[in-house]
N, C-alpha and C positions, 0 to 999 in steps of 0.2 A: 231552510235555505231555498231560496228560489230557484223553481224547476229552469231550465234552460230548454226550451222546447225546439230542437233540432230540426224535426224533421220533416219540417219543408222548408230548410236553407233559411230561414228568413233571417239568420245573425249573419248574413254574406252585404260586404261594401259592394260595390260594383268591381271585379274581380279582374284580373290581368288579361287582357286582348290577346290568348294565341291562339293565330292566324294559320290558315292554309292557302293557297292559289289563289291567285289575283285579287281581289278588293281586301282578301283577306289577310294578307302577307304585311301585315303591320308590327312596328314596336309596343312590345307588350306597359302599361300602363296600369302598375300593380301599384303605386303609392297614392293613387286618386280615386275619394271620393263620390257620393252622389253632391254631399250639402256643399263642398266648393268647384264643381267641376266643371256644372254646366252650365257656358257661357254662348261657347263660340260652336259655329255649324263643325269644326273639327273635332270637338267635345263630342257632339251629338251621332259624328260618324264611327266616333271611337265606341260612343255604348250601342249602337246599332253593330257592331263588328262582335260586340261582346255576346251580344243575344246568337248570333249566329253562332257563334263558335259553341258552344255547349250541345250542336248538333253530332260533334266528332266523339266524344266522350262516349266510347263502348268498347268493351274489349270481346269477353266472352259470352257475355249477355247479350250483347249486340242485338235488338228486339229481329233483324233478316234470321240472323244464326236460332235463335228462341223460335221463330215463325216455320220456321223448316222443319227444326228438330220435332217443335210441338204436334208437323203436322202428319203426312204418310208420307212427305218426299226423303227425307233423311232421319239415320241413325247418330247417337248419341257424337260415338268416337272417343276421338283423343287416346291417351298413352296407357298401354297397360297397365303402371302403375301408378294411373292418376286416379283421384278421386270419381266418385259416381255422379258428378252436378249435370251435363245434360245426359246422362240417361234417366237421371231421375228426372227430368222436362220429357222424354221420351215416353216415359212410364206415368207421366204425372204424380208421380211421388216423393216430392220434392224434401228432400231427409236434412235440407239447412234452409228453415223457412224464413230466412235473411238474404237468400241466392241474389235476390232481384232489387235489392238494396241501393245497390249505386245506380241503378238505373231510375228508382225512385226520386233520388238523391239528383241526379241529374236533371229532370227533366225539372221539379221544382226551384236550382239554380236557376234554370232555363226561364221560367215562369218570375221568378222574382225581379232577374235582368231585364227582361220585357216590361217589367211592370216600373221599376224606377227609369227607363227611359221614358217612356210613355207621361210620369208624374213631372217628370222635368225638363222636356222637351218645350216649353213655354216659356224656361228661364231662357234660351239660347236667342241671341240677338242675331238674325237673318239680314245679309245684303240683299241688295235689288236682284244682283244676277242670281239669288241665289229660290230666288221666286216660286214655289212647288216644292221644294225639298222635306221643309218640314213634314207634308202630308205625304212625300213618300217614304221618308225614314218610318213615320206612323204607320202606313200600310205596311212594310216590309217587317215591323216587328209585330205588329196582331197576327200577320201569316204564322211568325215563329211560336207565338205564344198558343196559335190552336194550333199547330204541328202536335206543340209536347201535351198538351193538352190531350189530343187525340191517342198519343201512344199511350199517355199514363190513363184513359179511361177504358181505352180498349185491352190492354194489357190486365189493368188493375179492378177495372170495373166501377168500383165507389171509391171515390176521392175526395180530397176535400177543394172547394173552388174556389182561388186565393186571387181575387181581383184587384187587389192594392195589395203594395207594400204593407208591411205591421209591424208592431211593437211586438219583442218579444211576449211580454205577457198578454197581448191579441192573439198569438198566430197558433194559441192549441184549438183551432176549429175542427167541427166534425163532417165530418163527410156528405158529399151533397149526392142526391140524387141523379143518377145517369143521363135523366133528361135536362136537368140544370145543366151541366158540362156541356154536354151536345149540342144546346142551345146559345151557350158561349160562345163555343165554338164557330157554328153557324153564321153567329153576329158579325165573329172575327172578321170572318172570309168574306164575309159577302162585302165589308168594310172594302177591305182588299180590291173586290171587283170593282166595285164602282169608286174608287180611286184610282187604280194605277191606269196609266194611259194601256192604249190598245196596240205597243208596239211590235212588229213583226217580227221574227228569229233573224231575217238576214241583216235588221236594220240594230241586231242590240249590237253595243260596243264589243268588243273583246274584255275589256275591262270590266264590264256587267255580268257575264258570266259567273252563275252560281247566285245572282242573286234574285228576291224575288219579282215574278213578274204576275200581271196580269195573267195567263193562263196558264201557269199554275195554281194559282187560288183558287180556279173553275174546276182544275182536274181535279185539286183537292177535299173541294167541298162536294164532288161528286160522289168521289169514294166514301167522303162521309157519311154523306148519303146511301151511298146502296148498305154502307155497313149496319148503320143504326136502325137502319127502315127494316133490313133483312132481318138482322140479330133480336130487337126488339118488338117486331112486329108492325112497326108505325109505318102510317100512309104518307107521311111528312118525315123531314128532318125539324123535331123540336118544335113545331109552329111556325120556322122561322122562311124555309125550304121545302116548295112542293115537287113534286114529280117531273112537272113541266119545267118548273127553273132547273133543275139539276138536265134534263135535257139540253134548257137552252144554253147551259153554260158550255156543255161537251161540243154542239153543234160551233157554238163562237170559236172555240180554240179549232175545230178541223178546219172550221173554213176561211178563219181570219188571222192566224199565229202563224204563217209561213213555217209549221214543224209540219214532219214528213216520216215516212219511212224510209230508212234504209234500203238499199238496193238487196242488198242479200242479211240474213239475220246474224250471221256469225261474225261480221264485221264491227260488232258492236263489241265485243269483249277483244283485251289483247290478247287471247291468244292467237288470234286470226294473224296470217299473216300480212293481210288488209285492213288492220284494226282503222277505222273510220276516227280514232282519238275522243277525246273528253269533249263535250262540249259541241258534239255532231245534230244534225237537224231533230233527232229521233231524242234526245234529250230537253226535258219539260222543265225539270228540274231537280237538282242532284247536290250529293251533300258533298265540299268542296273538300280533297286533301293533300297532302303535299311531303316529299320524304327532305325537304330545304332544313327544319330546324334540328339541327346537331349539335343543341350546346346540352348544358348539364343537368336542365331542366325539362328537355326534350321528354322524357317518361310522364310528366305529371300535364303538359300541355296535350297532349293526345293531336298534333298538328296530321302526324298520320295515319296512315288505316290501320289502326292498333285490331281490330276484328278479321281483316282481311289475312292477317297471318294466322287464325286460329284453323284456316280450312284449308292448308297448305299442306304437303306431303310429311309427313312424320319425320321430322329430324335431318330431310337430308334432300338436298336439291337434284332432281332430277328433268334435267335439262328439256324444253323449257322451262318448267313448271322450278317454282322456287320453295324453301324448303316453308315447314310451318308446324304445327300440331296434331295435325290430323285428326280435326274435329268435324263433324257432321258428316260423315258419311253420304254419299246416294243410295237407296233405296234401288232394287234392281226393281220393282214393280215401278215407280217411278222410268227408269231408263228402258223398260219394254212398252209403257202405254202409246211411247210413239209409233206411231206407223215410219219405218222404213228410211220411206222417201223420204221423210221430215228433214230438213235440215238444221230443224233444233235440238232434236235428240242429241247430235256430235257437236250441236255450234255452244249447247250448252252443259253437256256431261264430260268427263274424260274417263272412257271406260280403258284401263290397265291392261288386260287382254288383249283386246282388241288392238291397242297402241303396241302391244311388243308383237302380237304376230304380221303387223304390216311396217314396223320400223325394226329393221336390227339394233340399230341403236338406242332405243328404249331399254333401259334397266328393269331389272324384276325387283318390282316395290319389295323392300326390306321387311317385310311382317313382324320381327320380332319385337318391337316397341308399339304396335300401330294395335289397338280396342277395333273391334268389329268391323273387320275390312270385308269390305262387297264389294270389290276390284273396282270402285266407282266414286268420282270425286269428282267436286263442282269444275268447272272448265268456265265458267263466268264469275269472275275475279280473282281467281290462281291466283298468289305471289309469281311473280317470274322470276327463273334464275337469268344470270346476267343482265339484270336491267337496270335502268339509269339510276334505279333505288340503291340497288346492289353494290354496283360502283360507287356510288358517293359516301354509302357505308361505309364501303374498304377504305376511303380515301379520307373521311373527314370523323370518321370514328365514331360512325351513327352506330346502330346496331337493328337487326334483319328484326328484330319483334315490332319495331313501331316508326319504320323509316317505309314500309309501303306506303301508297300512295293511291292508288285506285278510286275516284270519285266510286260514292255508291249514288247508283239511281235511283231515284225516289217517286219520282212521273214520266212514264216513256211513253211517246205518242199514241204507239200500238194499244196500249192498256187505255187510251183515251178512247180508240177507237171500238173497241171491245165492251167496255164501259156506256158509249152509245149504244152499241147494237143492242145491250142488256135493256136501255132504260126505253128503246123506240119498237121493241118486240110488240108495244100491246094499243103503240098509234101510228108508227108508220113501218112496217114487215118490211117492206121494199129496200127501204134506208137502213135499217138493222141491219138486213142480206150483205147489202153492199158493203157498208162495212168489216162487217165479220168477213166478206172472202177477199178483201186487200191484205186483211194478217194471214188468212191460209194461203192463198196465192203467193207472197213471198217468200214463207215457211217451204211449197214446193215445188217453186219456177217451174220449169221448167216438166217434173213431174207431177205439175198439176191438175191436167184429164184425168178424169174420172175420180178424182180425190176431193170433189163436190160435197156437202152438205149441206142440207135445206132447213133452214131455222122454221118455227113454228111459237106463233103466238100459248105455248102451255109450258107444262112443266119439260116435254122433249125438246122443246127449245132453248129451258133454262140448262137445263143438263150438257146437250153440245157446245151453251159458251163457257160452262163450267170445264169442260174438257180441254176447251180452248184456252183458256186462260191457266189452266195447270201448265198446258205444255210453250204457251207464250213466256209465260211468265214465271215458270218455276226457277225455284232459288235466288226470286227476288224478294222474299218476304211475304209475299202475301197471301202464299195457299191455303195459310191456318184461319185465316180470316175468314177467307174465299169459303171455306169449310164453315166455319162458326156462323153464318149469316143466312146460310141455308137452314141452318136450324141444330141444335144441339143434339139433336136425335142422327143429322145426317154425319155429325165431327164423330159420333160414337161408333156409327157403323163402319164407315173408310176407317176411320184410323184404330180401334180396339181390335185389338185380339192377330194383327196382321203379324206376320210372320218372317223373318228375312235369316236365310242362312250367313253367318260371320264366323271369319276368322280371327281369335285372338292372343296377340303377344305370340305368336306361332304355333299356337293350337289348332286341334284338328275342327273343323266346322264342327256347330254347336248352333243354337237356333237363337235368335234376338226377339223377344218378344214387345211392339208397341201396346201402351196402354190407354183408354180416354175413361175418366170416371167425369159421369154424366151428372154428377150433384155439385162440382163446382161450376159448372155450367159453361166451363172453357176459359174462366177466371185465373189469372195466376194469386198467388196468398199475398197479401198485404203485409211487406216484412214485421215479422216479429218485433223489433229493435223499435220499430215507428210507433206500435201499438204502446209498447212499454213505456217509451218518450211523452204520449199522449197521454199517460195515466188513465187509459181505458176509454178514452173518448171517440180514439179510431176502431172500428168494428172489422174481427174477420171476415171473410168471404166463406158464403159456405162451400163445406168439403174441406177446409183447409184448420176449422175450429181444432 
């Protein structure tokens, strides 16, 4: 019988359009083909909307929630009598070596999507007004296709590099080398750059929002860059990306993209009572979602932040914060590294304590369902209770697991800015400085004499933007990275062996131990189920054999 080689999606039509927030907010388009579809520029908007959408598809794997857990900012969590799946990400010992499956699975969709737009974007017959589109639906999906690219190499490590569509009996390929992908990658983005026009934040439509531009492809191939150059050593991105381009890209977007920083840092998450909303100057670019679809296939389109409920308070709403799982914990080494004055410590933790001794109205968190509570929980993307989510749930019979809505951000100005200072430390100190003290500066207005730090072209200068970028950036994904890039001896030392007192299911404090085992090299395992599918042609990663 012939094998049916699953897994990398390659048996998927071009799959149903659901939509989140503005461009994305379409009728889904589940009985159309690739071989009769594409004709007309509405065709072609429609498989470009498809490639986007397979950004939303996370729930508890969510690679933010995976990046946290894996790294020293958060504990495993969730319900006392749930299963152990991210404490064993916490511990690296992953006891269902399938965990990260659908994420696999996803990102491959992703990649396929991309790929039959791309092969048929030629059949589509273009009006005159319609002049540039096709080359920018093509930039807008290379961006997506090195996105998932990037998660499935960084995550996964060796993958295999599926650049066309294929024939079932083509698509059992083996795995390509790390510098192959990266190099794809590379190619995507910089495609990207020198296509999309150079338009400013204040001049994109409202309607454009969420989708891609010109500076993010700069911030993205930057990150690429410091990860690949860091993690594997290399002076280049691939051959394709040197030191100085990944400069020039970061300096284009400060000086020429009309993004900015926000006035004060805590205005950026709802829970501020000043939340600055979706789609503020400080957003580069962010994956678009929406709690709008409430019919009966709402569970399987993932249209809302299906992830953003898993870090929510354990079972029960405590106003404002809305109810959830109570997954990933914070880390109190984490919630102490800040100094003080920071005002990202509070704009981005919600420490329990703290909350009930200065509000009487604050409840005392229920512990008796809640895994390793360390009175401290994300404050940058809470569920809310009573919000507009909530409401349209009660009213049109959504339901609170997958009716959030919180765009997640993906490129925030600040990290671009940071990101410069990283790559100009060793040509221009000056411009580095400046940089790095517009993020400390608004981190503590006001308290900001004497809360100075002086960069330095060596390793004490890689160290303080590492610091800075912890507390800029924490529990946006990217501290495990931020860690792995330094070097796999630096992910073993921060995160092995660290210690955190927990309470669970109403037990008395008991100790939570993080673990890093230095032979998978910060790889997660190549699911099981893929290997099996491949009849051995896909190879573990080691430490997971």
């Amino acid at each position: 019988m012939k094998k049916i080689n699953i897994y990398i999606g390659l048996m998927l039509v071009i799959l149903a359009t659901s939509c989140s927030d503005d461009f994305l907010e379409k009728i889904p388009y589940d009985k159309k083909v690739a071989e009769n579809f594409y004709s007309t520029s509405t065709d072609a908007f429609e498989g470009v909307v498809s490639v986007y959408d397979m950004m939303q598809y996370a729930g508890w794997d969510a690679p933010i929630i995976l990046a946290e857990v894996a790294s020293d900012n958060c504990l495993g969590g969730s319900g006392a009598g749930d299963g152990p799946g991210l404490q064993n990400i916490d511990r690296f010992d992953v006891g269902n070596i399938n965990s990260y499956e659908d994420l696999w699975i996803m990102y491959y969709k992703g990649i396929y999507r991309a790929n039959v737009v791309l092969e048929n974007i030629d059949n589509v017959t273009w009006t005159q007004k319609e002049a540039g589109l096709k080359e920018k639906y093509i930039a807008e999906v290379r961006f997506l296709r090195a996105f998932y690219y990037f998660n499935l190499v960084q995550l996964f490590g060796n993958v295999p590099l599926v650049t066309k569509t294929l024939a079932p009996e083509d698509a059992n390929i083996p795995q390509a080398t790390p510098e192959e992908v990266y190099k794809y990658i590379a190619e995507d983005l910089k495609y990207v750059v020198e296509t999309l026009p150079a338009i400013s934040f204040a001049k994109i439509p409202q309607s454009e929002y969420g989708r891609v531009t010109k500076w993010a492809a700069e911030g993205l191939l930057a990150r690429v860059f410091l990860y690949y150059t860091g993690y594997y050593g290399k002076t280049d991105l691939a051959g394709v990306i040197t030191k100085s381009d990944a400069r020039n890209y970061l300096d284009d977007v400060i000086n020429n993209s009309g993004y900015g920083l926000l006035d004060k840092f805590e205005d950026l998450w709802e829970a501020s009572p000043t939340y600055a909303g979706e789609d503020n100057k400080e957003t580069v670019f962010a994956i678009k979602y929406t709690y709008k679809n409430q019919s009966n296939i709402a569970w399987s389109q993932h249209d809302g932040n299906v992830w953003q409920v898993m870090i929510g308070c354990r079972a029960k709403n405590y106003p404002p914060f809305g109810k959830g799982w109570g997954f990933a914990p914070v880390t109190p080494q984490l919630y102490y590294s800040f100094d003080p004055a920071d005002s990202r410590q509070n704009g981005s933790i919600t420490h329990w304590d703290t909350l009930m001794a200065h509000d009487p109205n604050v409840k005392p968190y229920d512990l008796i369902d809640q895994r390793e509570w360390t009175s401290m929980l994300w404050k940058k993307y809470m569920p809310k209770a009573n919000s507009e989510a909530q409401t349209a749930t009660e009213e049109l019979g959504g339901n609170f697991m997958i009716n959030n809505y919180t765009d997640q951000i993906i490129i925030r100005y600040a990290d671009i800015l940071l990101m410069a200072a990283e790559l100009h430390l060793d040509d221009n100190l000056g411009l580095s400085q400046r940089y790095f003290n517009q993020v400390r500066q608004r981190a503590f207005r006001d308290q900001y004499a004497g809360k100075e730090k002086t960069l330095a072209n060596n390793s004490t200068g890689i160290q303080l933007l590492m610091e800075e970028r912890r507390h800029e950036l924490a529990l946006e994904g990217l501290r495990y990275w931020d860690l792995l890039r330094q070097g796999v001896e630096v992910a073993e030392s921060t995160i092995d062996g660290m210690t955190t007192t927990v309470i669970s299911g109403g037990l008395p404090p008991s100790e939570s131990v993080s673990i890093f085992r230095p032979e998978t090299k910060g790889l997660f395992p190549i699911p099981l189920t893929q290997i099996i599918l491949s009849n051995g042609v896909l190879k573990q990663n080691p430490g997971w054999e």
